[in-house]
BAFI-3210 file (N, C-alpha, C; in Angstrom, 3 decimals, decimal comma, padded with zeros to 6 digits):
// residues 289
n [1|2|3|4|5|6|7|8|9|10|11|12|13|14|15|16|17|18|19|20|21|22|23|24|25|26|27|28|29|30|31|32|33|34|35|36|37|38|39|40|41|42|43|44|45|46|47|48|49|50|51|52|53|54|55|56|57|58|59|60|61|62|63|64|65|66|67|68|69|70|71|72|73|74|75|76|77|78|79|80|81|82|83|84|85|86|87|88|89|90|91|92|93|94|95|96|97|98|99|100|101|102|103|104|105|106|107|108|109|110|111|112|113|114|115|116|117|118|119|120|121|122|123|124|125|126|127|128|129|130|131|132|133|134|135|136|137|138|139|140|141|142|143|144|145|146|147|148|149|150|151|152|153|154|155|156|157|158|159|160|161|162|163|164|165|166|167|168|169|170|171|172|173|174|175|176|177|178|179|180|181|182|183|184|185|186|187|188|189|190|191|192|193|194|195|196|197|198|199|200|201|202|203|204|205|206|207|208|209|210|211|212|213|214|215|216|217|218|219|220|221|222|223|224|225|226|227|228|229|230|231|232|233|234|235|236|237|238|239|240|241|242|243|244|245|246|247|248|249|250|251|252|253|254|255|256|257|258|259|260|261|262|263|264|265|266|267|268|269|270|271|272|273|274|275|276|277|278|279|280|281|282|283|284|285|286|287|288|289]
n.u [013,228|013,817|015,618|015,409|017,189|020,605|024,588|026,996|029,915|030,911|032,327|033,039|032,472|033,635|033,966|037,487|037,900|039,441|038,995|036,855|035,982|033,241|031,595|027,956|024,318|021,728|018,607|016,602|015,481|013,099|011,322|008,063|006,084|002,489|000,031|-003,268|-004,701|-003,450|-002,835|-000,793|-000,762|000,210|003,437|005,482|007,560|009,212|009,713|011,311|009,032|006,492|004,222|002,435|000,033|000,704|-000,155|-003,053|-003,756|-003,173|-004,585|-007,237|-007,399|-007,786|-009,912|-010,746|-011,610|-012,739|-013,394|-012,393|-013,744|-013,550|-010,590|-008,946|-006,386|-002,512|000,394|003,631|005,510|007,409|009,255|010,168|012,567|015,811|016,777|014,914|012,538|011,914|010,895|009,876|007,267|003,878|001,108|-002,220|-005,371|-008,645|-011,546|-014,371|-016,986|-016,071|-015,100|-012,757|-009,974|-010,580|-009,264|-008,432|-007,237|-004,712|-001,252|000,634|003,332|006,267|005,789|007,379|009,198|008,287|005,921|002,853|000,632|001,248|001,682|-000,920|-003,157|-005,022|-006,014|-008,668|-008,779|-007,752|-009,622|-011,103|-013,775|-015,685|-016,321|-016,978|-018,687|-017,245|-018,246|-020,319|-018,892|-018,151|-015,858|-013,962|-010,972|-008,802|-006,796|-004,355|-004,215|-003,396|-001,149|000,646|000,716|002,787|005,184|004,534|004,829|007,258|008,349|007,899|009,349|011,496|012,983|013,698|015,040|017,901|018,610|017,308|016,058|013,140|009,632|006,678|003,728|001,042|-002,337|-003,899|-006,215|-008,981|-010,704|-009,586|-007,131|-004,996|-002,096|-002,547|-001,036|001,778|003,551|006,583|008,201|009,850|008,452|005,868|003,062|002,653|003,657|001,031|-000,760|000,477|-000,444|-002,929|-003,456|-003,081|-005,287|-007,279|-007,320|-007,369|-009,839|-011,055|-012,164|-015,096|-012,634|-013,577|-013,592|-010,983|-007,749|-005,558|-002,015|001,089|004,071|005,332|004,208|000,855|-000,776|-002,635|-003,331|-003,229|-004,464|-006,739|-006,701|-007,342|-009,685|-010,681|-010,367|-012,286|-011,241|-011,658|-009,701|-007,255|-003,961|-000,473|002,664|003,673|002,973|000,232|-001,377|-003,440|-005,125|-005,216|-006,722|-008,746|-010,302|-010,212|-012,544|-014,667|-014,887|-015,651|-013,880|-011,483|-008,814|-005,170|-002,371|000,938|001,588|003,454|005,571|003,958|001,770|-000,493|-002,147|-005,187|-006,931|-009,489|-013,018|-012,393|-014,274|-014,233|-011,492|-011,268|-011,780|-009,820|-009,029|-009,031|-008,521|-009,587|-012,278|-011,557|-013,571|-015,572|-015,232|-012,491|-009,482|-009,605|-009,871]
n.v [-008,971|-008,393|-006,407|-003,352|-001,747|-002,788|-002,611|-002,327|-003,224|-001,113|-000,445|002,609|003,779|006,182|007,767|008,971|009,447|009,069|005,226|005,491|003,626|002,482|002,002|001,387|001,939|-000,065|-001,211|-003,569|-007,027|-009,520|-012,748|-012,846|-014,791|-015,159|-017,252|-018,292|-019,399|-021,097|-021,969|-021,785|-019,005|-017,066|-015,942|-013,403|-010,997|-008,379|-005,016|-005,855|-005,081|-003,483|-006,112|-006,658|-004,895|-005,342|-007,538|-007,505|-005,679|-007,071|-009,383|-007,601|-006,989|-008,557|-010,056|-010,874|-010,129|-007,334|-005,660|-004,191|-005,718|-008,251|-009,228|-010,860|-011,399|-011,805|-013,534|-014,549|-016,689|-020,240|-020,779|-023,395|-023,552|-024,281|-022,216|-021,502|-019,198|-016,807|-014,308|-014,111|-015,519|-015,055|-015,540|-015,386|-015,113|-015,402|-013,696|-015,562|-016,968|-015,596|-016,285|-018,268|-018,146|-018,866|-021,377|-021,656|-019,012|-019,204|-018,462|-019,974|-019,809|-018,228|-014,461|-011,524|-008,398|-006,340|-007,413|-008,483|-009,661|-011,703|-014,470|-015,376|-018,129|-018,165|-016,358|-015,082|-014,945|-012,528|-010,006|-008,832|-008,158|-005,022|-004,870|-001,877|000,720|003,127|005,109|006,879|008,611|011,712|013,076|016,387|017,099|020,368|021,495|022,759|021,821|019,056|019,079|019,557|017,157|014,513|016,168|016,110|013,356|012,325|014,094|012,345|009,840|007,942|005,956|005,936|008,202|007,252|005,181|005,187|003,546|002,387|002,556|004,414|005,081|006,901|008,141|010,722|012,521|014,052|016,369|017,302|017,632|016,005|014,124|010,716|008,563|007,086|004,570|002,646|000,482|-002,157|-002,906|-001,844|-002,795|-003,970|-001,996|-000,055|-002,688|-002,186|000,528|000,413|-001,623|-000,457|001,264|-000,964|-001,972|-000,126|000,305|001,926|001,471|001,937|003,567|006,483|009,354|009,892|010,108|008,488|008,129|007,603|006,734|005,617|004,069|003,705|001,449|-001,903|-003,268|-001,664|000,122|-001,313|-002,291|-000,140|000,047|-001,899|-001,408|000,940|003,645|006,201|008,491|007,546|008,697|009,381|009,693|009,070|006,718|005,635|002,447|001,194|-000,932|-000,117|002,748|001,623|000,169|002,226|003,782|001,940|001,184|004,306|005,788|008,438|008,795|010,107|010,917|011,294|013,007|016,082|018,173|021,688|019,914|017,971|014,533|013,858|011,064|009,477|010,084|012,780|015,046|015,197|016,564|019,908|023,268|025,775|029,240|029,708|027,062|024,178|021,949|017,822|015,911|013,221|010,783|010,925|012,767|016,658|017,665]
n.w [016,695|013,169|011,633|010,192|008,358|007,312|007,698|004,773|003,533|000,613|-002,291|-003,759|-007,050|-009,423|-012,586|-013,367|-011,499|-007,561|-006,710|-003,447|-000,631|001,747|004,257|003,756|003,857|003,987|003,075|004,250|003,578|003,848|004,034|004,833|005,993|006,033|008,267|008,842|011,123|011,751|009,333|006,373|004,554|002,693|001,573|001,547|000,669|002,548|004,754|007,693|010,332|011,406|011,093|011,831|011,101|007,876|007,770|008,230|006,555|004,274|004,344|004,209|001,471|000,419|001,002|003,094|005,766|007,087|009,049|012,133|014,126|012,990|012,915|015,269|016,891|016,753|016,321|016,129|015,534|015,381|013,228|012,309|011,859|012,894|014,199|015,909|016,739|014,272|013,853|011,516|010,597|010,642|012,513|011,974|013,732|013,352|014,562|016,123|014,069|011,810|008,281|007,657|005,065|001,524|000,241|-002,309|-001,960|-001,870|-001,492|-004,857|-005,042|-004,088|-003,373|-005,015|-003,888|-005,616|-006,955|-005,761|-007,088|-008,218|-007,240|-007,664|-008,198|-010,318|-012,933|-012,519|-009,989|-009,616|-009,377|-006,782|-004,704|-003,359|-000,272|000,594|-001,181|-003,014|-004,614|-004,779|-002,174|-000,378|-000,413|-001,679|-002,320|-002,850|-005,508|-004,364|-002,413|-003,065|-004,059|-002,574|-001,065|-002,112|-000,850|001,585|002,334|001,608|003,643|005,824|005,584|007,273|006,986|004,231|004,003|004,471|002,825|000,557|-000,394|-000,205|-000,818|-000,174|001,528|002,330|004,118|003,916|005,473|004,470|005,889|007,931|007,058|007,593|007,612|008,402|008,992|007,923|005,973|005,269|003,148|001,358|-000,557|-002,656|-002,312|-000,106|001,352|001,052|002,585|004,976|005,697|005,176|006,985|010,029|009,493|009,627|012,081|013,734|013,362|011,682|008,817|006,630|005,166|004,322|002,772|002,775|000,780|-000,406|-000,697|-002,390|-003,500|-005,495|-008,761|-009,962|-009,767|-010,834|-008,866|-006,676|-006,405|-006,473|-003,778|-002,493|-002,951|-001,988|001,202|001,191|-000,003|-001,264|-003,321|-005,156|-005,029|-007,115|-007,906|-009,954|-013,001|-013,603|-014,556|-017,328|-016,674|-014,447|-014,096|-015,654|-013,722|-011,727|-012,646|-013,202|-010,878|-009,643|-008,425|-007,874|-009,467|-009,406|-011,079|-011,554|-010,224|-009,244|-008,371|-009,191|-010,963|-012,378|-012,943|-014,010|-014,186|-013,270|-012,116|-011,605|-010,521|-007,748|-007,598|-006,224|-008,432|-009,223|-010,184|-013,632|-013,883|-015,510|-014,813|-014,609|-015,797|-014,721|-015,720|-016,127|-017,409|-018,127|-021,298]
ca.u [012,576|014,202|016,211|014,701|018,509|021,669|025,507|027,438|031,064|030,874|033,306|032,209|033,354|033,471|034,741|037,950|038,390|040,124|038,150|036,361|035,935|032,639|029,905|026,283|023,097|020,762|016,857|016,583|014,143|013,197|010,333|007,229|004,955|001,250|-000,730|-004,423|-005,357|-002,348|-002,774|-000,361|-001,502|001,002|004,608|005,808|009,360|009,006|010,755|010,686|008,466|005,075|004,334|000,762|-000,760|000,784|-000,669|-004,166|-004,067|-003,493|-006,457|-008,265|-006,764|-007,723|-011,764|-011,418|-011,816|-013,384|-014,066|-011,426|-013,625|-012,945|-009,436|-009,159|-005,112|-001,653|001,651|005,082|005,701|008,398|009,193|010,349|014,402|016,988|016,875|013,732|011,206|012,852|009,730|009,482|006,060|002,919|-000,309|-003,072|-006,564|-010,040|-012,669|-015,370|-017,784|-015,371|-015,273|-011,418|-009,481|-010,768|-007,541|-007,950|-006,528|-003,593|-000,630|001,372|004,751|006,306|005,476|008,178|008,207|007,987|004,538|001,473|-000,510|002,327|001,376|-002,550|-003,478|-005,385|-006,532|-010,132|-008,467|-006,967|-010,185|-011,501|-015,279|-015,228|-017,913|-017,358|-018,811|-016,615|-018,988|-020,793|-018,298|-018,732|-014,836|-013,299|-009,671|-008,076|-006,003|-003,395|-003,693|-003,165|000,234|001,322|000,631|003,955|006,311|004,273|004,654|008,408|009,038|007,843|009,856|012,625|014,200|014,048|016,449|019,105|018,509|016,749|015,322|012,059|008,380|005,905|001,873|000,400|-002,982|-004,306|-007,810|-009,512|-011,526|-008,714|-005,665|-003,995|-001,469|-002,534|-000,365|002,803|004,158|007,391|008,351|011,280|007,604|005,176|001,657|002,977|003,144|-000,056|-001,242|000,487|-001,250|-004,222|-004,109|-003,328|-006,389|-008,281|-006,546|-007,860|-011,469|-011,712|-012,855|-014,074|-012,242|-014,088|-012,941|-009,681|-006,456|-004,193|-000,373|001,859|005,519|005,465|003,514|-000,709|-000,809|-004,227|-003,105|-002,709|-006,012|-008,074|-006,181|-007,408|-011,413|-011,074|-010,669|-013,142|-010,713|-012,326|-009,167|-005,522|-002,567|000,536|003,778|003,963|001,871|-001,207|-001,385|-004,197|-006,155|-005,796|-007,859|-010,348|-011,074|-010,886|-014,235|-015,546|-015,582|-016,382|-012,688|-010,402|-006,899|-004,358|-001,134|002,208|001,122|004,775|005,298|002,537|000,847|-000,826|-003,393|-006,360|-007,315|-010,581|-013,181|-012,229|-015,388|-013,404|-010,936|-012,067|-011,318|-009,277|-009,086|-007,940|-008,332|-010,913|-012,480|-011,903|-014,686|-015,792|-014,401|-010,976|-008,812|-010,287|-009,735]
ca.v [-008,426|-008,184|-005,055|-002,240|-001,218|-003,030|-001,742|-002,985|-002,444|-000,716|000,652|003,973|004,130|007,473|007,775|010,016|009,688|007,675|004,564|005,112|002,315|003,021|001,561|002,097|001,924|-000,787|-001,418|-005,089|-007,845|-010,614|-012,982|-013,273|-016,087|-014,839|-017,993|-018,056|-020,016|-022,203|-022,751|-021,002|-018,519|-016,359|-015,541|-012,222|-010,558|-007,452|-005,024|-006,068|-003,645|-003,241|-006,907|-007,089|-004,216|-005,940|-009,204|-007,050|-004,660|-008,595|-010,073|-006,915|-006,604|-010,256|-009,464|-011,903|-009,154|-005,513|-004,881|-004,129|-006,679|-009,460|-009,470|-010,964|-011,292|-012,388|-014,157|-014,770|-018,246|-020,772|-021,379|-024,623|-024,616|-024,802|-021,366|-021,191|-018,224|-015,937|-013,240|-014,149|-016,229|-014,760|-016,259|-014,488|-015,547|-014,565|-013,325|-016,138|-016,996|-015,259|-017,225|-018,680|-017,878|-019,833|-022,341|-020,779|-017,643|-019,616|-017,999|-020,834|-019,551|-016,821|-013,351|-010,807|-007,381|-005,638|-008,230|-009,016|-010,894|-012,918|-015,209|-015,730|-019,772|-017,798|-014,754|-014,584|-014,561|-011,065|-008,954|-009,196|-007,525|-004,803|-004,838|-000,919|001,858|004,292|006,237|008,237|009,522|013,122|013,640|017,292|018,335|021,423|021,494|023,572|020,659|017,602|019,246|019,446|015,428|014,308|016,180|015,703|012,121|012,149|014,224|011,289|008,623|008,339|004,884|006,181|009,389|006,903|003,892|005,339|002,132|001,931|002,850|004,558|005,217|007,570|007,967|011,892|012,727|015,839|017,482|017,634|018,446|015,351|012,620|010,373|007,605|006,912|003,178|002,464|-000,911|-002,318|-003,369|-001,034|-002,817|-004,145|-000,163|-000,039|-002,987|-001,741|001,509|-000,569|-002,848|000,423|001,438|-001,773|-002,365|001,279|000,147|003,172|001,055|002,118|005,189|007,582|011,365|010,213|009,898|007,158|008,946|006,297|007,278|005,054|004,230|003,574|-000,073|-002,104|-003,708|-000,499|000,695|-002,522|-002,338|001,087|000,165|-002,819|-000,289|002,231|005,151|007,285|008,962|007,398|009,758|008,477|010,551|008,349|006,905|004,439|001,612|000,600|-001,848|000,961|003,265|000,835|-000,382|003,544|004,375|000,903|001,480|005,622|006,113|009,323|008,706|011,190|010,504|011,935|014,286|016,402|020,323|022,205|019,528|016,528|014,026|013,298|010,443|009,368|010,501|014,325|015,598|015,364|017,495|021,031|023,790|027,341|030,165|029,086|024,949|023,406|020,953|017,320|015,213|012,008|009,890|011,639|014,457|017,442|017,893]
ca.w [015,503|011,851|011,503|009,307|007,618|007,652|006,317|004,509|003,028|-000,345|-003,193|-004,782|-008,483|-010,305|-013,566|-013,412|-009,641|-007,027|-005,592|-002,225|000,152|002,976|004,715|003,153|004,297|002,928|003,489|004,862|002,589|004,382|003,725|005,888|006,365|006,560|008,196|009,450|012,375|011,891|007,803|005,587|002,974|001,879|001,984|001,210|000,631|002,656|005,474|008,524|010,757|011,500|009,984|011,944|010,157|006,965|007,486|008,546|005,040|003,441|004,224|003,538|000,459|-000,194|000,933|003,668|006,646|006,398|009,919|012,961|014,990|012,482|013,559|016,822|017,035|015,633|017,053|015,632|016,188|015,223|011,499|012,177|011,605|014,028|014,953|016,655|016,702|013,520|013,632|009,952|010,157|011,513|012,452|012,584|014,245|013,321|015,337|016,280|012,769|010,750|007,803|006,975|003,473|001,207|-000,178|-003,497|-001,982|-001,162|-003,190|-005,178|-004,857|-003,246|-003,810|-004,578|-002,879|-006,326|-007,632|-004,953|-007,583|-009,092|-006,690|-007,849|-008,980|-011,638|-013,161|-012,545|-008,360|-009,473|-009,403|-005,379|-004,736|-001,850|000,662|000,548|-001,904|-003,239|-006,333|-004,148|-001,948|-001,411|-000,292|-002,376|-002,795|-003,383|-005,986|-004,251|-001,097|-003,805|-004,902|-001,129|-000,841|-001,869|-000,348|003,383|002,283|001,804|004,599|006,752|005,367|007,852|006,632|002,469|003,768|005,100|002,463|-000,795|-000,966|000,215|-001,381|000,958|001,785|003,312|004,303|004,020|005,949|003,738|006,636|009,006|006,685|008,031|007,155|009,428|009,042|006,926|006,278|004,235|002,497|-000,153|-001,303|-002,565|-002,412|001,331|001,941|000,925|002,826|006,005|006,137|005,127|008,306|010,429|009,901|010,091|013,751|014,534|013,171|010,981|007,909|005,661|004,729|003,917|002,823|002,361|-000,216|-000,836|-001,530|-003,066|-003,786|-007,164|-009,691|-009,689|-010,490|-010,794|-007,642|-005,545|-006,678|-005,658|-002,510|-002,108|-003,289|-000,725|002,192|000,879|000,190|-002,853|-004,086|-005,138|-006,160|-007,267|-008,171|-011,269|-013,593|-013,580|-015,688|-018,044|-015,906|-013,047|-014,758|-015,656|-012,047|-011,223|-013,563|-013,028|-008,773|-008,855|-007,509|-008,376|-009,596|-010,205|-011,656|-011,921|-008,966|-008,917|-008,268|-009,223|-011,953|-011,961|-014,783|-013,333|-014,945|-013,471|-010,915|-011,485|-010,054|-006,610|-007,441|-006,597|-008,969|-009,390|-011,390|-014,085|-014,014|-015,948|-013,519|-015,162|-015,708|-013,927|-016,353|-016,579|-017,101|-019,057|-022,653]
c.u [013,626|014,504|015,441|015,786|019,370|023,078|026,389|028,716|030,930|032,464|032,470|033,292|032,918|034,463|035,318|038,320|038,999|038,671|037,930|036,015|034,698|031,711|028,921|025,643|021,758|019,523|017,013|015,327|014,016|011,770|009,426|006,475|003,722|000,462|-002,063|-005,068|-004,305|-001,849|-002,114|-000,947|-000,741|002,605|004,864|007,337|008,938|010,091|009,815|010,006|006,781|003,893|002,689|-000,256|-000,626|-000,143|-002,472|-004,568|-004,123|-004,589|-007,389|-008,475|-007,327|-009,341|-011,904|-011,736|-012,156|-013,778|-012,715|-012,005|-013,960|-011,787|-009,203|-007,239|-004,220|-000,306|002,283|004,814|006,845|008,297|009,860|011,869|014,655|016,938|015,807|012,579|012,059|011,942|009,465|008,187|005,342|001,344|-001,207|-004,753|-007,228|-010,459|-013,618|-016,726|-017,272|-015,073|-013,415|-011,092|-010,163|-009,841|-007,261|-007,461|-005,165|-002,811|000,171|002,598|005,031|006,170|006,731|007,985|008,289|006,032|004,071|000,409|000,200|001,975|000,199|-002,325|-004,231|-005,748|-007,579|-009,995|-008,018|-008,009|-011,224|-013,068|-015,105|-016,720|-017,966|-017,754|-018,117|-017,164|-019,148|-020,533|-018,201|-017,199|-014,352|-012,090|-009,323|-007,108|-004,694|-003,194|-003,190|-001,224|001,397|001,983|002,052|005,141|006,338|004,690|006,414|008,681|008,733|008,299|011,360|013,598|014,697|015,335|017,866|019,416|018,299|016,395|014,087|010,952|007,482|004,903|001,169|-001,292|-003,562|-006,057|-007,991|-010,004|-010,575|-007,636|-004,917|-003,465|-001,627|-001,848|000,575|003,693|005,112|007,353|009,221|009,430|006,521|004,258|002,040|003,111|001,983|-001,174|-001,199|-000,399|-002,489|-004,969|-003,918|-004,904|-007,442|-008,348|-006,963|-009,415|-011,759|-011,592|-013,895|-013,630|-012,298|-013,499|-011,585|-008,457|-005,462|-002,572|000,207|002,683|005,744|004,404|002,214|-000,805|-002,384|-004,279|-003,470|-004,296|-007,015|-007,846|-006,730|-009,351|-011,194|-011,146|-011,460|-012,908|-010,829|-011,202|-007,695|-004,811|-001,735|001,420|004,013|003,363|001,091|-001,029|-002,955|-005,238|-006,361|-007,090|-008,984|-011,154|-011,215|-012,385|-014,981|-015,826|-016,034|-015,001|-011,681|-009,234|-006,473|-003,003|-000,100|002,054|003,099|005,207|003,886|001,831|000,778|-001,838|-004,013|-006,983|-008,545|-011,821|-012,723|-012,974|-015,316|-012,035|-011,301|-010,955|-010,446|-008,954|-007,953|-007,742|-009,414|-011,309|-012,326|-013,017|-014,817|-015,085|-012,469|-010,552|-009,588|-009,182|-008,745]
c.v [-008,106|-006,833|-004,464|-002,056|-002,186|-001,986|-003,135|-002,347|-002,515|-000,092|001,531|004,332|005,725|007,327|009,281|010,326|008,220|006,837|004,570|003,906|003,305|002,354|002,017|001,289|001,108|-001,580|-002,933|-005,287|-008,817|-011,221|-012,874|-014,039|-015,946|-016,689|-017,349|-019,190|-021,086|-022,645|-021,394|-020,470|-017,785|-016,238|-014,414|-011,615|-008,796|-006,060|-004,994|-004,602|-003,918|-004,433|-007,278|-006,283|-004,910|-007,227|-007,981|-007,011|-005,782|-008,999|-008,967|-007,357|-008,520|-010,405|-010,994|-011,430|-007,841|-004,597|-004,911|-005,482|-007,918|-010,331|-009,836|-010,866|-011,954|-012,523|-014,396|-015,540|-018,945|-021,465|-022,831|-025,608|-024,506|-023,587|-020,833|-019,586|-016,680|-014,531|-013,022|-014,792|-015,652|-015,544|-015,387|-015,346|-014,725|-014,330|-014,414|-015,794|-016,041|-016,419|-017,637|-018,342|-019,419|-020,349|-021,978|-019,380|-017,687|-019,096|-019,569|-021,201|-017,836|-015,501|-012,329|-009,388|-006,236|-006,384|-008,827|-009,618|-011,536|-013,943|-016,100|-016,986|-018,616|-016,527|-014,772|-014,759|-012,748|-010,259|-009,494|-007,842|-007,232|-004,878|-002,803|-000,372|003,021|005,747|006,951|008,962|011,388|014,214|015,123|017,753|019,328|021,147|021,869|022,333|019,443|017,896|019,196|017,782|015,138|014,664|015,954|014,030|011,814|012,791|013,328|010,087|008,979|007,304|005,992|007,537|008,630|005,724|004,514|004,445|001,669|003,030|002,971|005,254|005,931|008,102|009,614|012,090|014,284|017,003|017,535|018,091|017,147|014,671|011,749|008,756|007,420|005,507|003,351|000,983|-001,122|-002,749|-002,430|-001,637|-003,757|-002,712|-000,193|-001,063|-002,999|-000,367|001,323|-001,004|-001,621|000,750|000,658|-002,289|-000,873|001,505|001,863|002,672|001,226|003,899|005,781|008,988|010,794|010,121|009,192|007,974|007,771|007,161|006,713|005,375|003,776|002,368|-000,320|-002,828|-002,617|000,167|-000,130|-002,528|-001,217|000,915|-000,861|-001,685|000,640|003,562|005,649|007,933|008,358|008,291|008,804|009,851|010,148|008,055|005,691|003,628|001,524|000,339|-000,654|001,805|002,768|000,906|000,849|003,881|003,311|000,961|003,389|006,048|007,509|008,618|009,503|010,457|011,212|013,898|014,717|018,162|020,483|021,481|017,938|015,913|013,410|012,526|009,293|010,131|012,266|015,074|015,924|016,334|018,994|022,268|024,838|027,893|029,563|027,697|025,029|022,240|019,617|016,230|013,868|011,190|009,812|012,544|015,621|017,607|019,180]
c.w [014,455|012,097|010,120|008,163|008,212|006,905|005,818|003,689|001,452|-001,029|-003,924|-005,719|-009,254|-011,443|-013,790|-011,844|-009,134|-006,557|-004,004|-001,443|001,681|003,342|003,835|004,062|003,503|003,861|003,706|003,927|003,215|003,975|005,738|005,456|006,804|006,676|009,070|010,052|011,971|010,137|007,099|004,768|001,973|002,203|000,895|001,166|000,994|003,851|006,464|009,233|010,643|010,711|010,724|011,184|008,546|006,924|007,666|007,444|004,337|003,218|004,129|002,691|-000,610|-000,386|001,676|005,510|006,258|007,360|011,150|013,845|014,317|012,638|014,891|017,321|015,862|016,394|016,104|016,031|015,134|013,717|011,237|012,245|013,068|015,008|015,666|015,664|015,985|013,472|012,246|009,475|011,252|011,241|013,387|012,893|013,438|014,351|014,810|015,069|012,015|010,013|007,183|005,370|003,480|000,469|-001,696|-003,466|-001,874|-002,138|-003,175|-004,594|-003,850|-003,910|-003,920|-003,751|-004,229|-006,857|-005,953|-005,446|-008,126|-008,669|-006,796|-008,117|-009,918|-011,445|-012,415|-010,419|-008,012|-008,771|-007,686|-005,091|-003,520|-001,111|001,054|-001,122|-001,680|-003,624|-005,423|-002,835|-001,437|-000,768|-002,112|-001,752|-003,113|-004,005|-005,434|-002,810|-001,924|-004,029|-003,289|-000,556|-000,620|-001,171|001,361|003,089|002,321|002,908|005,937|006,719|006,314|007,476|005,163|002,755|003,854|003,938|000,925|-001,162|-000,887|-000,996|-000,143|000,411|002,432|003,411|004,332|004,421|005,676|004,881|007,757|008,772|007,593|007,403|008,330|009,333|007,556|007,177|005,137|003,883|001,685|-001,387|-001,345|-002,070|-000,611|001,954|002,317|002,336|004,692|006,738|006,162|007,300|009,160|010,786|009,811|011,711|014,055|014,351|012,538|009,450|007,733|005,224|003,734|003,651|003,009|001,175|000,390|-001,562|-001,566|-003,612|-005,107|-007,997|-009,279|-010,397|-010,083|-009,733|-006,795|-005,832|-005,998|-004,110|-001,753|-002,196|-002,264|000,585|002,221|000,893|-001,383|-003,676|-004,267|-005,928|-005,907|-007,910|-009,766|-012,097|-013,659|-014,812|-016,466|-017,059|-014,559|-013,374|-015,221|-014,442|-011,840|-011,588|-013,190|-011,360|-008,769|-008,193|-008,338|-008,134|-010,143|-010,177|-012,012|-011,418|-008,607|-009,253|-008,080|-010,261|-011,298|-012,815|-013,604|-014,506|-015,167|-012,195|-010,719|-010,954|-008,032|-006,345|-007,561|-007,350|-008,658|-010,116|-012,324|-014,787|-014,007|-015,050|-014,831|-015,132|-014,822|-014,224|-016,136|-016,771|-018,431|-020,452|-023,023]
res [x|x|x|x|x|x|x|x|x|x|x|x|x|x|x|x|x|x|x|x|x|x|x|x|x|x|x|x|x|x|x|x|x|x|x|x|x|x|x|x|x|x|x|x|x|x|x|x|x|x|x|x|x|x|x|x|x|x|x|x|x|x|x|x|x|x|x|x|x|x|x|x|x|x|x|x|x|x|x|x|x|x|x|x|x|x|x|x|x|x|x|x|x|x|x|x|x|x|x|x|x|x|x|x|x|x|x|x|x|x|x|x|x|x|x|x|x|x|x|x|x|x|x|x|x|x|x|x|x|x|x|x|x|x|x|x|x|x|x|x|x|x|x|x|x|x|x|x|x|x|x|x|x|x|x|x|x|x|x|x|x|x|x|x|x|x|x|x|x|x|x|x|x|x|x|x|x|x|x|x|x|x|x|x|x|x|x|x|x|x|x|x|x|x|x|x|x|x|x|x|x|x|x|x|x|x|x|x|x|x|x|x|x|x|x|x|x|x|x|x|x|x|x|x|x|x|x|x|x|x|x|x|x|x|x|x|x|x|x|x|x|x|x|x|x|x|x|x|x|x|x|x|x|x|x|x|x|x|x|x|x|x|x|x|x|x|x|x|x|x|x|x|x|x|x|x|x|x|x|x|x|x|x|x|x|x|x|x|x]
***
């Protein structure tokens, strides 16, 4: 299996000091090779690690699985060179009358591990229709639990303390006070699609009553990724784009944005965040006035 971190010999420049000479600590990128039933579909630039939930949260994420017993399995197998069986290409099976990607899902080129739709043959492939409902939802937050999010979310990144390189996902369940799963990545929306497949390989699709934590920013990727699974609320530390906020109001989904200390813009779906003395609740649409 693909190493998680490698080192490597560094100089550390300071201006006004002598030059250091030391090892560092750097997050591994490697591609993977998502095929299905033997036919390529994607290749990805991601870290290695946990690359069956990735390929799982994929084909969510794609709206060509939605159920744990859609998935029937998935093997490493031999990419073809010299060096045999690199654990860089996976093939994953369906489950019996599951219906195959269809070849317009195929990406072109390769995907980096910053872009997950770079890859599309066209636009009108971007926007993917979930087989869950978000709107009516009837998950509530505490304000004073939303502001907690992030830092339970970093204190479970164990590569990002040693690397600072990775982007991570974590999965928060409201009526239990949990994080119940935390995936890292050099690739955010492969975060995403690891904690994804997690819980499609644990058949707790679709998720319900919970929050999406994301260490970056709220892209219109990371959002659809989040309405394919059926999880009602995304935070992000950073800030949402445009098209995010659309798809938020247009699915019924809370997004908050630039969730850090004690503040945070709720910028759609507010009717999930519950109030306190003090805080104007913001509206459905978006953050209060």
């Amino acid at each position: 299996m693909g190493r998680v971190t490698t080192r490597r010999r560094v100089a550390r420049l300071t201006l006004g000091a002598r030059v250091t000479r030391r090892e560092d600590i750097l997050v591994v990128e490697e591609p993977l090779e998502i095929r299905v039933g033997g036919r390529p579909l994607a290749v990805t630039m991601r870290t290695p690690g946990h690359d069956v939930e990735l390929a799982a949260g994929f084909l969510v994420s794609e709206g060509v699985i939605a159920r744990g017993d859609e998935f029937a399995a998935a093997r490493f197998c031999d990419d073809g060179s010299t060096q045999g069986n690199t654990y860089n290409v996976l093939d994953v099976a369906l489950a019996p009358g599951v219906a195959p990607p269809s070849p317009a899902l195929a990406r072109e080129f390769f995907t980096t591990s910053s872009c997950g739709l770079c890859g599309k043959a066209s636009i009108d492939a971007v926007r993917t229709q979930s087989r869950f409902e978000v709107r009516d939802d009837t998950l509530r937050v505490a304000i004073d639990t939303l502001v907690t999010l992030p830092d339970r979310l970093r204190a479970a990144q164990d590569v990002f303390e040693s690397t600072g390189g990775l982007h991570a996902a974590g999965l928060y369940r409201a009526d239990t006070d949990e994080m119940l799963v935390v995936r890292e990545d050099v690739g955010r929306h492969n975060a995403v699609d690891k904690v994804v497949g997690w819980a499609l390989t644990h058949d707790l699709l679709p998720l319900t009553g919970t929050v999406l934590m994301v260490s970056g920013r709220a892209s219109f990727e990371l959002t659809q990724k989040a309405a394919m699974a059926g999880i009602p609320m995304l935070a992000a530390v950073s800030a949402p784009s445009s098209l995010a906020v659309e798809l938020a109001i247009e699915c019924g989904m809370t997004l908050v944005g630039f969730l850090r200390g004690e503040s945070m813009v709720v910028y759609a779906g507010g009717q999930r965040v519950e109030e306190q003395q003090g805080f104007e609740r913001p509206s459905a649409e978006g953050s209060a006035a």
